[in-house]
C-alpha positions in Angstrom: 18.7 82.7 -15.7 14.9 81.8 -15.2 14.8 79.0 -12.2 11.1 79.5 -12.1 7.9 77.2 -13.3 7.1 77.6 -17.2 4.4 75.6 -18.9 7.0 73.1 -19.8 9.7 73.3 -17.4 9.2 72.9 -13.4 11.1 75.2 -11.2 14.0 74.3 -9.5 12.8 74.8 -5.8 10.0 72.4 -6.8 12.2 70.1 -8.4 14.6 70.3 -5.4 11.9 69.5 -3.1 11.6 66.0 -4.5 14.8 65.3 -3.3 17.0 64.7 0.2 20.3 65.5 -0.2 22.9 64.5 2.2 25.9 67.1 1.0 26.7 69.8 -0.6 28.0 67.2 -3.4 24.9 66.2 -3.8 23.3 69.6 -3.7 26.1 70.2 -6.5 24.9 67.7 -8.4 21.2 68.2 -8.2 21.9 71.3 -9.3 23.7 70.8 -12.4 21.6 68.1 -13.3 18.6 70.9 -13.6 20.5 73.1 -15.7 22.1 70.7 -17.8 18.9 68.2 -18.2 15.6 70.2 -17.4 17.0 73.5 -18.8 18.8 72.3 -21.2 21.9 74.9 -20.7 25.2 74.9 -21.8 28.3 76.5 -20.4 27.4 76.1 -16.8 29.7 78.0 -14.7 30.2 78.2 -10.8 28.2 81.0 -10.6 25.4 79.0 -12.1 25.6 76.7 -9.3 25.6 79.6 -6.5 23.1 80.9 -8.1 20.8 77.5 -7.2 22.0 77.2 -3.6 20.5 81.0 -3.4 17.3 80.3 -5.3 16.0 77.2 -3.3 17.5 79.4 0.2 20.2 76.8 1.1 23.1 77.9 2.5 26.4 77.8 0.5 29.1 75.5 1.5 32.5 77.7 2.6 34.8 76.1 0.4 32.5 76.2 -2.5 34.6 75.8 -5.5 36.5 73.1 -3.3 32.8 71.2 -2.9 32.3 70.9 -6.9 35.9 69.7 -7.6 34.9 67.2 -4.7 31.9 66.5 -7.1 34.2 65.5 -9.4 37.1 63.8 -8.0 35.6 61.8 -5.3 32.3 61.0 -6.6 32.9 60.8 -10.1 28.9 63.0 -10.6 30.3 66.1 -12.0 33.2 66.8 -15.2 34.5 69.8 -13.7 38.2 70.1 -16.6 36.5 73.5 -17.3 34.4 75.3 -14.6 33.0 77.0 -17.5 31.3 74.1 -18.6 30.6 71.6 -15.7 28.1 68.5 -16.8 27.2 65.7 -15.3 28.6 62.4 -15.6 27.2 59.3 -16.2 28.0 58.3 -12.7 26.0 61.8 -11.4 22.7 60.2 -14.1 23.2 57.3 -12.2 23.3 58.3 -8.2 20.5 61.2 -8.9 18.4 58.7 -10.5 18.9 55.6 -8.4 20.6 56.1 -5.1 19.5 59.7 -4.4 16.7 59.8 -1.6 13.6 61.3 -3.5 11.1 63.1 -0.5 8.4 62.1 1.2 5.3 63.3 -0.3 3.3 65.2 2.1 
C-alpha cells in the first residue's frame, strides 16, 4: 500500500497534518477515511489501519482492535460487522468534515 504523494493523490502524513485529533477514534477514523475516500480502497482491514498509525509515526493505541470497535459502537464513524472491510459511516463523513479540528496553518 502506497501512503505516499502521487500527482493526483496527497499523502497521508500530509493529509493528516491538516488535522487535530483528540483520540485514537479519531485517528481511526481519519484513517479510514483516506483509504476509503482519497485512495479509493476496498476491503480495508485492521492491518490497513496499523499500517497508518506507523506511516504518520503515531504511536498505536494498546487495545488497538478494542479502539476501532470503539469507532464503531460509541461513535457511530466506522461500520466495523467485518474487520475485513471497515468504512466509514455517514456519521464518521459528518464529524471529519464538520466537527473535526482542521490545523493551524503555519
Amino acid at each position: 500500500m502506497n501512503l505516499t504523494s502521487t500527482k493526483d493523490l496527497e499523502s497521508l502524513k500530509d493529509f493528516y497534518s491538516n488535522y487535530t485529533t483528540k483520540s485514537n477514534t479519531e485517528k481511526n477514523l481519519l484513517f479510514t477515511y483516506y483509504l476509503e475516500y482519497e485512495m479509493e480502497l476496498t476491503d480495508i482491514t485492521i492491518d490497513h489501519l496499523y499500517t497508518c498509525y506507523e506511516t504518520v509515526g503515531a504511536k498505536p493505541p494498546g487495545a488497538f482492535v478494542q479502539g476501532i470497535h470503539d469507532a464503531s459502537s460509541k461513535k457511530h464513524w466506522l461500520d466495523t460487522s467485518s474487520l475485513d472491510d471497515i468504512k466509514v459511516t455517514h456519521n464518521g463523513r459528518t464529524h471529519l468534515k464538520h466537527d473535526m479540528l482542521k490545523a493551524e496553518v503555519k
